[in-house]
SETOR-386696 format. One line per field, with one value per residue (C-alpha): residue number from 0; residue in one letter; x, y, z. Coordinates in steps of 0.25 Angstrom, whole numbers. Example, Ala and Ser with C-alpha at 12.3 -4.5 7.8 and 13.67 -1.06 7.14 Angstrom:
! residues 2
seq: 0 1
type: A S
X: 49 55
Y: -18 -4
Z: 31 29
***
This chain:
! residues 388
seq: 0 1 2 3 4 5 6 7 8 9 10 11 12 13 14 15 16 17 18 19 20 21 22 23 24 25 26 27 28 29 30 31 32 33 34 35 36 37 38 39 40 41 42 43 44 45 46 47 48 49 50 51 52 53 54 55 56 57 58 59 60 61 62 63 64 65 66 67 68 69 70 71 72 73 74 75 76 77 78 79 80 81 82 83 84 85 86 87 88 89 90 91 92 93 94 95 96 97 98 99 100 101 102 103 104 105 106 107 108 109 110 111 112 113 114 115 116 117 118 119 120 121 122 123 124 125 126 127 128 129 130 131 132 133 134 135 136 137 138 139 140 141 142 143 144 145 146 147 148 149 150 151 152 153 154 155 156 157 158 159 160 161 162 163 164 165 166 167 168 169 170 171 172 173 174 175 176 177 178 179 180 181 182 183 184 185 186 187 188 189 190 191 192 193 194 195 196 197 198 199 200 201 202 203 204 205 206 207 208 209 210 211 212 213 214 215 216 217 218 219 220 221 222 223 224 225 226 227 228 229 230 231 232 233 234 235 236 237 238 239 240 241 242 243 244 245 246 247 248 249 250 251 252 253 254 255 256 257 258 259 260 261 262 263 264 265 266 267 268 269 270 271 272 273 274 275 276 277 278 279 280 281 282 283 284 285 286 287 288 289 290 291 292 293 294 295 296 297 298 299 300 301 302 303 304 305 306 307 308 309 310 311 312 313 314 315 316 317 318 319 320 321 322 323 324 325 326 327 328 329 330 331 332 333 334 335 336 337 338 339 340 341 342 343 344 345 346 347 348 349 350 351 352 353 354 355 356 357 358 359 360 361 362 363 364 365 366 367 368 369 370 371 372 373 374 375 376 377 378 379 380 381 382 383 384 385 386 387
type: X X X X X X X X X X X X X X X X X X X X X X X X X X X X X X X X X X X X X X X X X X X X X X X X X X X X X X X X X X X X X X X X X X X X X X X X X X X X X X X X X X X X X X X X X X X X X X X X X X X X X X X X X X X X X X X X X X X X X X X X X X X X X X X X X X X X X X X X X X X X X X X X X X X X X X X X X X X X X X X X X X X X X X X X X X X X X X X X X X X X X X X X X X X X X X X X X X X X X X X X X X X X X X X X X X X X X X X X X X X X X X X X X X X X X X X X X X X X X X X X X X X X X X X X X X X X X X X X X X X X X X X X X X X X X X X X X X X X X X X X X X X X X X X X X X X X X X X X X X X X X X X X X X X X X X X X X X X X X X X X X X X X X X X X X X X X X X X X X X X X X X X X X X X X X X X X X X X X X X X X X X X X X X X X X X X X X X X X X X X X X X X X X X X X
X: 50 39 42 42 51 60 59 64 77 79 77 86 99 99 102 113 119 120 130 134 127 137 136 140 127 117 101 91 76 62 48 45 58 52 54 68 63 61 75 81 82 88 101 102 106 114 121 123 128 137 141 150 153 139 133 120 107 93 81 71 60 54 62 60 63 74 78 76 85 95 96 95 106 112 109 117 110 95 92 79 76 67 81 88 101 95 89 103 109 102 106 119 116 123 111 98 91 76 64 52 54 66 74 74 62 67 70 85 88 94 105 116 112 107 92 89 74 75 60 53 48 44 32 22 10 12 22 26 22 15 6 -8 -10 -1 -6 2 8 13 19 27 31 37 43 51 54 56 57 69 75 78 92 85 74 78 70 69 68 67 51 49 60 49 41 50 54 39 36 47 47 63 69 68 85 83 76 86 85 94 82 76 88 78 78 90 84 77 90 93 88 77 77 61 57 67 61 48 50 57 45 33 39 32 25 17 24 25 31 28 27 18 19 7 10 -2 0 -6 -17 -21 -35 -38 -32 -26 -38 -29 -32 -43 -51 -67 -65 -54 -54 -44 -45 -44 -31 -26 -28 -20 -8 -8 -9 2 10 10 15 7 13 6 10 1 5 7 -7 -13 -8 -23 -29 -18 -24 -35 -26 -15 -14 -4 0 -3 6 8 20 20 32 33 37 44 45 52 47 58 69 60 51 61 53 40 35 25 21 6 4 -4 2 14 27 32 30 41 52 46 45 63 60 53 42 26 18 4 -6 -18 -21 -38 -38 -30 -40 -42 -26 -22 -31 -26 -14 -8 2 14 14 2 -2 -5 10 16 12 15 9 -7 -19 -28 -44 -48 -41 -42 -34 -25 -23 -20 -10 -4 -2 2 16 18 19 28 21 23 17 21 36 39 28 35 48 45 38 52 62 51 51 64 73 85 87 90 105 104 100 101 110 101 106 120 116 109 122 132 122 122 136 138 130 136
Y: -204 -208 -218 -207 -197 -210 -212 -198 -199 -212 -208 -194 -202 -211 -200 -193 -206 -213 -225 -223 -239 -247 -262 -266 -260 -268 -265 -273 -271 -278 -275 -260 -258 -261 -276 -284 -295 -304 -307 -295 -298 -309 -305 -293 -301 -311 -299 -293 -308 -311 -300 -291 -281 -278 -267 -270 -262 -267 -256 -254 -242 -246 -239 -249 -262 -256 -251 -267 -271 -262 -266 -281 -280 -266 -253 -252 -263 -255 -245 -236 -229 -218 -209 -201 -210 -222 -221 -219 -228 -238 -231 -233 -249 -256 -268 -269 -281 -280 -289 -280 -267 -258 -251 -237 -235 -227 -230 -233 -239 -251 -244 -241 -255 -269 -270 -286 -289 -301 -301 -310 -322 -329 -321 -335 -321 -312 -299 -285 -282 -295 -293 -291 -279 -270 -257 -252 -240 -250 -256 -246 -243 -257 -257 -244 -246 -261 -266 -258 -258 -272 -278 -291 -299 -311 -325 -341 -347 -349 -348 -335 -327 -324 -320 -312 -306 -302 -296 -288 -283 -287 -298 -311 -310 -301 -312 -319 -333 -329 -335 -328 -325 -327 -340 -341 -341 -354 -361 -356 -363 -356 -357 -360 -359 -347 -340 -343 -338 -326 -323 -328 -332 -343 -353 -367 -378 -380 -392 -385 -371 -367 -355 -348 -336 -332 -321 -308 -304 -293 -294 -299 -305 -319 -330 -338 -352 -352 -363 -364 -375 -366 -365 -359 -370 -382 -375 -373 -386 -391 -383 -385 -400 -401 -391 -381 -365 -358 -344 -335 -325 -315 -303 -292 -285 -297 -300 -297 -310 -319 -315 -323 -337 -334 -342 -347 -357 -347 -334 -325 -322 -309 -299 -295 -309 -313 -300 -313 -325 -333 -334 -342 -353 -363 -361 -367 -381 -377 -365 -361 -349 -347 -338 -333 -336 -337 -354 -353 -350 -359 -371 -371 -376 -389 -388 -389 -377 -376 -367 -359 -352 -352 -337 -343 -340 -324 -323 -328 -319 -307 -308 -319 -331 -333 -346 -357 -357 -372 -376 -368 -372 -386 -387 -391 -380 -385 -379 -383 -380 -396 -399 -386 -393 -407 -399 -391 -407 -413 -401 -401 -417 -416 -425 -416 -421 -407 -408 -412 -401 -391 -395 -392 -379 -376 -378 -371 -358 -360 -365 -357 -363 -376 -373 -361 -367 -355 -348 -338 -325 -329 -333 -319 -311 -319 -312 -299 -298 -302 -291 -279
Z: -173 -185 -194 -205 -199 -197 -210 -214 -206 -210 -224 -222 -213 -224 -236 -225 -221 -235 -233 -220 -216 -208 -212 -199 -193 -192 -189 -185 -184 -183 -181 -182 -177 -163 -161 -158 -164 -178 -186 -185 -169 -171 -183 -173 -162 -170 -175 -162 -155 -167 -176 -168 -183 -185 -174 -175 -171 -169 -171 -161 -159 -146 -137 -126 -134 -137 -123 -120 -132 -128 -113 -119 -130 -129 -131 -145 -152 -152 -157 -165 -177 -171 -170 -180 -174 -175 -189 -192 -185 -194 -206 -203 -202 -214 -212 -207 -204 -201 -199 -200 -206 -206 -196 -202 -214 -229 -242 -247 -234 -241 -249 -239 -230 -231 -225 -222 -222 -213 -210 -199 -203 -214 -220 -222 -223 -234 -227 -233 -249 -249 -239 -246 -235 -239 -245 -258 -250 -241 -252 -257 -244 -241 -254 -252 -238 -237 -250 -255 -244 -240 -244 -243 -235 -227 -228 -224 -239 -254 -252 -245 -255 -265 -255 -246 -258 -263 -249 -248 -263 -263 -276 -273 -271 -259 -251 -242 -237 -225 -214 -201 -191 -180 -182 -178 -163 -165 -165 -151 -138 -130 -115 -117 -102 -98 -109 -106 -90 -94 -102 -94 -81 -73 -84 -79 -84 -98 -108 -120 -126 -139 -145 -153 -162 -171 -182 -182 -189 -195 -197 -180 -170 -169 -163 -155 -154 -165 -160 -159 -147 -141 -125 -116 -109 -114 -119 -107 -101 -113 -111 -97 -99 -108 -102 -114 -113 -124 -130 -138 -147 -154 -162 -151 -155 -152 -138 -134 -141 -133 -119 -117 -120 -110 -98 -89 -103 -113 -112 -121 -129 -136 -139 -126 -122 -133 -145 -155 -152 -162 -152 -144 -154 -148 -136 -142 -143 -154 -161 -163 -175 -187 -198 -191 -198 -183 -187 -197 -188 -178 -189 -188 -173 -178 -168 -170 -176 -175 -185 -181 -193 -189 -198 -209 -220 -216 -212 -226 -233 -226 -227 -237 -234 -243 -242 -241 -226 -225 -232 -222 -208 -205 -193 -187 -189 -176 -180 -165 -151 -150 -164 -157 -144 -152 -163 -151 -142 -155 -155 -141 -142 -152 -163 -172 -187 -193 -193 -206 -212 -204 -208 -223 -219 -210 -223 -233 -225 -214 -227 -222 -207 -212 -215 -207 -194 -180 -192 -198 -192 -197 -211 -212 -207 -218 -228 -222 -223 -235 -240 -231
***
């Protein structure tokens, strides 16, 4: 079914059924209603483990994610929004939580239901109306579509609620300090090597484990280790000296400009290993990224982060930062693969000289876990209810 024919059904069940939302149904989607993951994975399966009122339901389109969710979780749980019955089984939802998008697209969705922006990260690049990118008709379609919609639009702290508030085209009163349920997960043990076999099976011995997630781009793809002096080799021979596991994590387009590092120490961790990699950041020993806000959750774990922004200049005129770049990332920026290797030593040897600056940066931008500690997903479901 097309998106606008969905549309017109949506827009039609919607006039027959007026006020006929249940507000102990619950419906959770993500990335084009394809993906199980971001924060909306997370409340849903806090919601489904501990709150035994609410039938909850979690969109997915891609018939065999969703097969595997089913199988997984239960067949009741998933379901799509490319059926006449399941466009209005999320019509009849009395809440809708989302964190890209919405599960069912029209106007006046918001008047019989709550629909909780709780978004996916924290938006360091300029996102939605204040991305420079966006063409006017875009515009207006985001503001009818998304903009009235939303009953309110989730965040970490006092500094982003102007600008969630700008991106959104939402009051300033509609912004929510609630924080991000997924990180929640942090606060959970990770069986690190159990995880890694599962996914990988046999490794070589390994002490340490880095993680490196660049940013996509959309002007070309990410240059991985950006180093005039760079040689495969003399990588290597580092991470086999020190016994380091290197994981690498481009955007799914660019899977591509990954293949010509991997090795028996540098795999590859892509959304077919790992589709949300949050659950598992406890797993990491230190985290390699550039503009990805993917450090921010990763700053609550205390551990080293270090910065290769080598295209800072082009990205930041393409796309725009809402913050200043170099008051945000308290970690090293390495020019040359030996400053890299000495950064990367420096982390997995635990002298750590960026602690204190990354412990400002963590209660600027993570301000709500410091009373809320592993308790996100229950801070965000005492609001909630207190709206239904």
């Amino acid at each position: 079914m097309g998106k606008l024919k969905c549309m017109l059904i949506t827009q039609i069940l919607k006039h027959l059924e007026c006020g006929k939302a249940d507000p102990y149904i619950w419906v959770f989607s993500s990335a084009d209603n394809r993906h199980y993951n971001y924060n909306s994975r997370y409340l849903f399966e806090y919601v489904r483990e501990n709150l035994p009122e609410i039938t909850p339901y979690f969109v997915i389109n891609d018939p065999e994610l969703r097969a595997k969710l089913s199988g997984e979780y239960g067949e009741r749980y998933f379901i799509d929004t490319e059926s006449v019955q399941g466009i209005r089984r999320v019509l009849g939802a009395g809440v809708w939580f989302t964190s890209a998008g919405l599960p069912v697209y029209g106007t006046g969705l918001k008047k019989d239901r709550l629909i909780i922006n709780l978004w996916h990260g924290v938006p360091l690049k300029k996102i939605a109306l204040l991305d420079p990118n966006m063409k006017w008709w875009t515009r207006l379609y985001f503001r009818k579509i998304f903009t009235e919609n939303y009953s309110c639009v989730v965040t970490t702290c006092k500094a982003l609620v102007p600008l969630m508030a700008k991106s959104f085209g939402v009051p300033e009163r509609m912004v929510k300090i609630w924080g991000q349920p997924r990180n929640d997960g942090l606060f959970r043990k990770v069986d690190r090597d159990a995880w890694l076999k599962e996914v990988y099976g046999e490794l070589p011995e390994y002490k340490k484990v880095v993680l490196y997630a660049p940013t996509f781009r959309d002007y070309g793809n990410v240059h991985l280790f950006p180093f005039e002096d760079f040689k495969k080799e003399r990588l290597e021979e580092f991470l086999e000296k020190e016994k380091i596991l290197l994981l690498l994590r481009t955007h799914i387009a660019e899977r591509e400009s990954a293949s010509f590092y991997l090795s028996s120490r540098v795999r590859y961790l892509g959304n077919e290993e790992a589709e949300d990699v949050t659950g598992y950041l406890t797993a990491f020993d230190c985290l390699i990224t550039d503009y990805s806000s993917i450090y921010v959750d990763y700053l609550i774990t205390d551990r080293p982060v270090i910065f290769l922004p080598y295209d800072k200049a082009l990205y930041l005129d393409e796309r725009g930062m809402n913050f200043n770049y170099d008051e945000v990332t308290p970690g090293p920026m390495p020019d040359t693969l030996a400053e890299f290797l000495k950064c990367l030593e420096q982390c997995i040897k635990e002298a750590d000289p960026w602690r204190e600056e990354r412990h400002r940066v963590n209660g600027l931008l993570n301000e709500v876990m410091e009373p809320c500690s592993g308790k996100i997903c229950e801070r965000v479901l005492k609001e909630i209810k207190r709206k239904c």
